[in-house]
C-alpha positions in Angstrom: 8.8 -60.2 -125.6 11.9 -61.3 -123.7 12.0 -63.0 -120.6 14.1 -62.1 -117.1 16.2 -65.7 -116.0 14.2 -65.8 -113.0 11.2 -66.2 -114.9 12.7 -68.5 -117.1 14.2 -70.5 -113.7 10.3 -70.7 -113.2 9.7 -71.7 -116.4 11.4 -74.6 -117.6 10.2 -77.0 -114.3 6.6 -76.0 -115.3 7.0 -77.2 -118.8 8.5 -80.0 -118.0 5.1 -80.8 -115.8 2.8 -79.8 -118.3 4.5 -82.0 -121.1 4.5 -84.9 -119.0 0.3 -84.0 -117.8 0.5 -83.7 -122.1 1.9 -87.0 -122.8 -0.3 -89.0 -120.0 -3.3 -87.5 -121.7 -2.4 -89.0 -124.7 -1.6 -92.2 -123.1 -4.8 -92.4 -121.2 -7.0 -92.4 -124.8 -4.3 -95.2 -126.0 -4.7 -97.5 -122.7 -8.7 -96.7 -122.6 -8.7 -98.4 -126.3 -6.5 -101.4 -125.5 -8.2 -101.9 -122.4 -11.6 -101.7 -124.8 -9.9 -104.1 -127.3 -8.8 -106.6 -124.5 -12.3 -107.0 -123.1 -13.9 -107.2 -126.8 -11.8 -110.4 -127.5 -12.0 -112.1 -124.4 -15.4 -111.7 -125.1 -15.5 -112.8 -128.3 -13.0 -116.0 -127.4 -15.9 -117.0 -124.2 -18.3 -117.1 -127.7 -16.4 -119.2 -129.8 -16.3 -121.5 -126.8 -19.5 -121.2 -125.4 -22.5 -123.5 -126.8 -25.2 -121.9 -128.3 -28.3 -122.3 -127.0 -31.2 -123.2 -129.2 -34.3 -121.3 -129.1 -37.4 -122.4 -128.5 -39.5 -123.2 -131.7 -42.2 -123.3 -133.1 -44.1 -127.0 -132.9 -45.6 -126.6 -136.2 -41.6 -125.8 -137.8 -41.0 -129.1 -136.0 -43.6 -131.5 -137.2 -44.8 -130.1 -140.6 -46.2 -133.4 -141.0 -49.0 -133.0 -138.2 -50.3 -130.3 -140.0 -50.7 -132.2 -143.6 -52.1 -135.0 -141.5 -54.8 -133.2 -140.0 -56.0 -131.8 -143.7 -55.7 -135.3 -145.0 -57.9 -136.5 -142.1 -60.3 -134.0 -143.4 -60.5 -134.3 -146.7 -60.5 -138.5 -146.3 -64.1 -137.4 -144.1 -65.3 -135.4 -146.6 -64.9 -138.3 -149.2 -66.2 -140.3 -146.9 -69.3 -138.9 -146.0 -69.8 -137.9 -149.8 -69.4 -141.6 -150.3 -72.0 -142.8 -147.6 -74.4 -140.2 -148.8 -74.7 -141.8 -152.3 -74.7 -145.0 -151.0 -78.0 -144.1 -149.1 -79.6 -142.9 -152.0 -81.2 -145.7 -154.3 -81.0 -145.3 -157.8 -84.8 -145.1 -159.2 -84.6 -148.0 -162.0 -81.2 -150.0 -161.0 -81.8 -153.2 -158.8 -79.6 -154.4 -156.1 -79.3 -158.0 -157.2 -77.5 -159.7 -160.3 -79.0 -162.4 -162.2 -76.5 -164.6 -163.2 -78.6 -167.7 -164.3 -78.8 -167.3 -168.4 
């Protein structure tokens, strides 16, 4: 296939067009991903800066101790009332007082 020089007059401005539309294309995917990469470490540098907030927790990670107090409460009320209850019952043969005269 051989070309006339007037179609090659018309031909070499048109390439010169489409390899610089070529080349920007190229250049747009470069500049989108230092553009990305920018943003992504400002980001990251407003992090390292920024104080983390803490999140609300839980009361019972807070004072573990409240909860072993309350089961101690109830377990010293148990005793207790187990303690009271054979207090109240009398033993059949045992006395209440001691004779210490001899």
């Amino acid at each position: 296939m051989s070309l006339k020089p007037i179609e090659m007059q018309g031909s070499f401005p048109r390439s010169q067009t489409a390899g610089k539309i070529q080349e920007q294309l190229q250049q747009r995917n470069q500049v989108g991903q230092d553009i990305i990469a920018a943003e992504n470490q400002k980001e990251e540098d407003h992090k390292r800066k920024q104080v983390n907030k803490a999140d609300s927790s839980d009361p019972s990670k807070l004072e573990p101790d409240k909860e072993n107090e309350k089961q101690n409460q109830q377990h010293k009320r148990k005793h207790k009332s187990k303690k009271q209850a054979e207090k109240a019952v009398e033993h059949p043969y045992k006395g209440k007082y001691i004779d210490y005269s001899g």
